[in-house]
KENU-96915 format. One record per residue (C-alpha): residue in three letters; y, z, x. Coordinates in steps of 0.05 Angstrom, whole numbers, plus 5000, padded with zeros to 4 digits. Layout:
// residues N
ALAYZX...
END
This chain:
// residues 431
UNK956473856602UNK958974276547UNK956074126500UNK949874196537UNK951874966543UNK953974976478UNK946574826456UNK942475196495UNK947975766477UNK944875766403UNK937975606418UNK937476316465UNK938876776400UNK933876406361UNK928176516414UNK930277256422UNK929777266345UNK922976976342UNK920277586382UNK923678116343UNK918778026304UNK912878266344UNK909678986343UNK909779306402UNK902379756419UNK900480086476UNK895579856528UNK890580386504UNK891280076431UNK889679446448UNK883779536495UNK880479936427UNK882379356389UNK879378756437UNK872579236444UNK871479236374UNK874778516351UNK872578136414UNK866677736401UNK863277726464UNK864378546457UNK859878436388UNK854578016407UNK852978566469UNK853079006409UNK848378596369UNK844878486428UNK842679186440UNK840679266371UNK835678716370UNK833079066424UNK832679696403UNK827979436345UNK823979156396UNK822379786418UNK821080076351UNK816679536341UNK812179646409UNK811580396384UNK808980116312UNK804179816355UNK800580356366UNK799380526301UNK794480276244UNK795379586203UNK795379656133UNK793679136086UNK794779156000UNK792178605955UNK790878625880UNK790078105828UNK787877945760UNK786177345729UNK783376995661UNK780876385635UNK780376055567UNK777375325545UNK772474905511UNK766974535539UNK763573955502UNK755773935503UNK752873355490UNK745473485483UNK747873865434UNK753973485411UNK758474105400UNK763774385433UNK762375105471UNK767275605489UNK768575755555UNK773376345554UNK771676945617UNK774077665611UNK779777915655UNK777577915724UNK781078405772UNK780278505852UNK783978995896UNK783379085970UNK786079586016UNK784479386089UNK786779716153UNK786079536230UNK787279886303UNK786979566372UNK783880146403UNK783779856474UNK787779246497UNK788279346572UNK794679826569UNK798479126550UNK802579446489UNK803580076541UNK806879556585UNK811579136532UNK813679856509UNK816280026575UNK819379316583UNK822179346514UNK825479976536UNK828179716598UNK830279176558UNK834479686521UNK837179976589UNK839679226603UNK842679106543UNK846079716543UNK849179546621UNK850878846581UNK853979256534UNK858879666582UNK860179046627UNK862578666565UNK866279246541UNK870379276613UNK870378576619UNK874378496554UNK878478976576UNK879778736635UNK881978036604UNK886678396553UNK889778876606UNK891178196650UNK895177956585UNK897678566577UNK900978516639UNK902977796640UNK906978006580UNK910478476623UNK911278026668UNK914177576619UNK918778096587UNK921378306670UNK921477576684UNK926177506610UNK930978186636UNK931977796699UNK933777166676UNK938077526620UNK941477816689UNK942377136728UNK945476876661UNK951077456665UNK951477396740UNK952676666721UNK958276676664UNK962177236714UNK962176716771UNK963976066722UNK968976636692UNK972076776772UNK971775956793UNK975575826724UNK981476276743UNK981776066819UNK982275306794UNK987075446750UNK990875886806UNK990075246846UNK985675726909UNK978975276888UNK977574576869UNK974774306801UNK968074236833UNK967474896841UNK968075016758UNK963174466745UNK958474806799UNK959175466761UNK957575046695UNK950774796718UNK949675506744UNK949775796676UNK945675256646UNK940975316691UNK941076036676UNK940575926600UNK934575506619UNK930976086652UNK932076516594UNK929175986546UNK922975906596UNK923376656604UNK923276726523UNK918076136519UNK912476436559UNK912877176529UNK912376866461UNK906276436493UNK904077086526UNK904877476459UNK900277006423UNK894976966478UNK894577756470UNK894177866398UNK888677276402UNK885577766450UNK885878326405UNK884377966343UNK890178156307UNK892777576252UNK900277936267UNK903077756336UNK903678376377UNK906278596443UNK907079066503UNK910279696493UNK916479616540UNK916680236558UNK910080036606UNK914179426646UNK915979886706UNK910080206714UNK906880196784UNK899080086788UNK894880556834UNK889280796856UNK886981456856UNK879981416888UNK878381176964UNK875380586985UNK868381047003UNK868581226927UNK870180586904UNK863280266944UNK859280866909UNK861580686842UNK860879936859UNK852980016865UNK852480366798UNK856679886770UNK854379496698UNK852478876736UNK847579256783UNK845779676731UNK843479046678UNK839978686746UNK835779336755UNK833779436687UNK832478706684UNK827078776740UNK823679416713UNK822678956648UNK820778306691UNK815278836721UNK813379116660UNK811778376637UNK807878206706UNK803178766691UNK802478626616UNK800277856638UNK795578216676UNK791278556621UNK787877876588UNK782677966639UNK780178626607UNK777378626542UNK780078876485UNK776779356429UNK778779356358UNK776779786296UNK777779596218UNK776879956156UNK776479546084UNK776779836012UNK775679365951UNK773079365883UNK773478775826UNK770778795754UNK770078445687UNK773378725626UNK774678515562UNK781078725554UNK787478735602UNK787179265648UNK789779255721UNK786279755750UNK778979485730UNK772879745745UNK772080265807UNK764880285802UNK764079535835UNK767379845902UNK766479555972UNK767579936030UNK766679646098UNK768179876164UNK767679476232UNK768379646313UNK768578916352UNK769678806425UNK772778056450UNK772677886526UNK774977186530UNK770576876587UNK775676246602UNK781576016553UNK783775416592UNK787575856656UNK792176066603UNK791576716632UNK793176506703UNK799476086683UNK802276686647UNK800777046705UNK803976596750UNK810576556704UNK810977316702UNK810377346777UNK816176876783UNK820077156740UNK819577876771UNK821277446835UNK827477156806UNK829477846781UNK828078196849UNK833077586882UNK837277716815UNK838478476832UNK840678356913UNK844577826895UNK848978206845UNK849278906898UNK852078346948UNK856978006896UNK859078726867UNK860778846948UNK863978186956UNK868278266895UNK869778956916UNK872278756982UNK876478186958UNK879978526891UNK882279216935UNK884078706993UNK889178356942UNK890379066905UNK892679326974UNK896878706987UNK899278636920UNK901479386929UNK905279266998UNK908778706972UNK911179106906UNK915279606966UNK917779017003UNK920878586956UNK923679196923UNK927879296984UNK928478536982UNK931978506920UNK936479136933UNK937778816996UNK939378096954UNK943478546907UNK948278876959UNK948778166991UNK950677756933UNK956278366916UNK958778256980UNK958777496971UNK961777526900UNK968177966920UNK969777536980UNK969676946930UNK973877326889UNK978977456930UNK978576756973UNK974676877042UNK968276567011UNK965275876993UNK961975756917UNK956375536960UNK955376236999UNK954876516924UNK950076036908UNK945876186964UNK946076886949UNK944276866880UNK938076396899UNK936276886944UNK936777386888UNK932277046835UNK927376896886UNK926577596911UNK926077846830UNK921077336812UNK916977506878UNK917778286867UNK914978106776UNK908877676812UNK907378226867UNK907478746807UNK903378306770UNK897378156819UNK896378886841UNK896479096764UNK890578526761UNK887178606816UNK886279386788UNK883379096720UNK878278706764UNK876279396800UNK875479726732UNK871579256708UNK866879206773UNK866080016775UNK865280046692UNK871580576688UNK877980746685UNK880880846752
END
């Protein structure tokens, strides 16, 4: 049994060691970090940009084609005659051609009208993407961020029940050698601090474990972790539940299932325009001449100019124009069922994370009193041991009691301080 205490006497310093090493930042520092290191944070980021384009593109659309070709070309060789049975020359002067050609759609139906406005509600949606990822990784690294404090509150008291443990052993050790206690009563007090040491090393192992799950979060290659100056911190809530449901419906989810429609609508219409016909205008430039000699630019006499104004109205095309019609139709279907259902899950999820905030928040006052109230008692319980009107086991008890009411006061703190991450990232801000 010693020797048992003896060990996990050296192994604590070396885990409390092991996280000197990390470098404490604030919750603010490492929300900036995860929004710019995160990669689901980057590909919203990319995301928006390929969109953007998009709608550069559909704008380009609008405007005139132009086309640039130029070449030059020779050729040299001999030809054998045979009628005459002597071998002719076959060499051709340079040859140059250059072509400048340029095309319009002039009417198409309003169909690039319509992808322009879907591209740009494409941009709105990706932009929504963009703010729900951004509050959605910072929701995950604020939920490490406090399971670190949790870990580092859930370390402080085990640190305590391993001093409240070595003063009892120290007590039972001096009433058995005073002959008021039996030896059972020092080996009790022997488990009691192992057991102790055991809850620091599990408190040590999951801050380290916490540690490295938050500076994966944050993308930092040194481990980091909480400033400790945040571990008593209280969460709340400065708006009411009326603001909270007003924010809720101009939340990012809502937000990208709106703009997603609009686009889905956009396309319905543009599947639409097939059936009208479309008119297109062209304009050609070219010249090409022979010249003895190398020179690029040839001959601008020989100059083509050509200009042409067609209309196409395909009669049938084998109902592709129905089936895209059709798909377009569902699809503004699905994003119509898309947008209700994420109003009612933005509801649902509001009603469920202030539900456990609230709880999580009554708790955090009750087992406060609870462990002042398991404090006072195991005092109590601890000087009437001391001076002989107690039992070991009433200490026990009361130091169970104690840990109990600690561990349930560091998991009540802990659930309201998530449970206001989840809001956050519902509403898309800080509350």
């Amino acid at each position: 049994m010693k020797a048992l205490v003896m060990s996990l006497a050296l192994a604590v310093p070396l885990a409390l060691q092991a996280q000197g090493d990390a470098r404490p930042i604030t919750l603010d520092e490492a929300v900036r970090l995860a929004r710019r290191n995160a990669p689901a944070a980057v590909q919203a980021k990319n995301s928006l940009r390929t969109n953007a384009a998009t709608v550069r593109s559909r704008y380009a659309a609008f405007v005139p084609t132009l086309t640039f070709g130029s070449g030059v070309s020779r050729q040299d060789g001999t030809r054998f005659v045979p009628d005459f049975n002597q071998v002719v020359s076959t060499d051709q002067p340079w040859r140059g051609s250059h072509r400048f050609n340029s095309n319009l759609e002039l009417f198409d139906g309003g169909r690039r009208w319509f992808e322009l406005q879907a591209a740009r509600a494409n941009v709105d949606a990706a932009e929504a993407t963009e703010v729900s990822q951004s509050f959605a990784v910072a929701r995950d690294v604020k939920q490490q961020y406090y399971a670190v404090l949790a870990a580092r509150e859930q370390q402080g008291a085990a640190k305590t029940q391993l001093e409240q443990a070595e003063q009892q052993l120290r007590a039972a050790t001096a009433r058995v050698a005073a002959g008021a206690a039996t030896r059972s009563d020092s080996l009790r007090s022997i488990i009691q601090v192992g057991n102790a040491k055991l809850a620091v090393l599990s408190a040590d192992n999951a801050l380290a474990t916490a540690n490295a799950s938050l500076s994966r979060l944050v993308g930092s290659t040194a481990i980091v972790t909480a400033v400790p100056d945040d571990t008593a911190g209280v969460a709340t809530l400065a708006l009411s539940e009326t603001e909270l449901y007003e924010l809720v419906e101009r939340g990012p989810a809502v937000v990208q299932a709106r703009a997603q429609l609009a686009a889905a609508k956009q396309q319905s219409r543009a599947a639409k325009t097939p059936y009208l016909p479309t008119l297109s205008a062209s304009v050609g430039w070219s010249f090409a001449a022979s010249d003895s000699g190398f020179r690029f630019t040839g001959d601008q006499r020989n100059r083509n100019v050509s200009t042409s104004l067609s209309v196409n109205f395909p009669l049938f095309n084998g109902l592709n124009r129905e089936q895209q019609v059709v798909s377009a139709s569902v699809a503004e279907s699905n994003a119509e069922a898309q947008l209700r259902d994420a109003r009612l899950n933005a509801r649902q999820q509001l009603v469920a994370q202030l539900g456990t905030f609230r709880t999580a928040e009554a708790r955090v006052q009750i087992q406060t009193a609870s462990v002042l109230s398991a404090e006072e008692d195991l005092r109590v319980q601890q000087e009437r041991y001391n001076l002989g009107a107690g039992t070991l086991l009433d200490l026990i008890t009361s130091q169970t009691t104690l840990i109990t009411a600690r561990q349930a006061l560091i998991q009540a703190r802990l659930d309201a301080r998530t449970a206001k991450a989840q809001l956050e990232a519902l509403v898309g801000r800080d509350l």
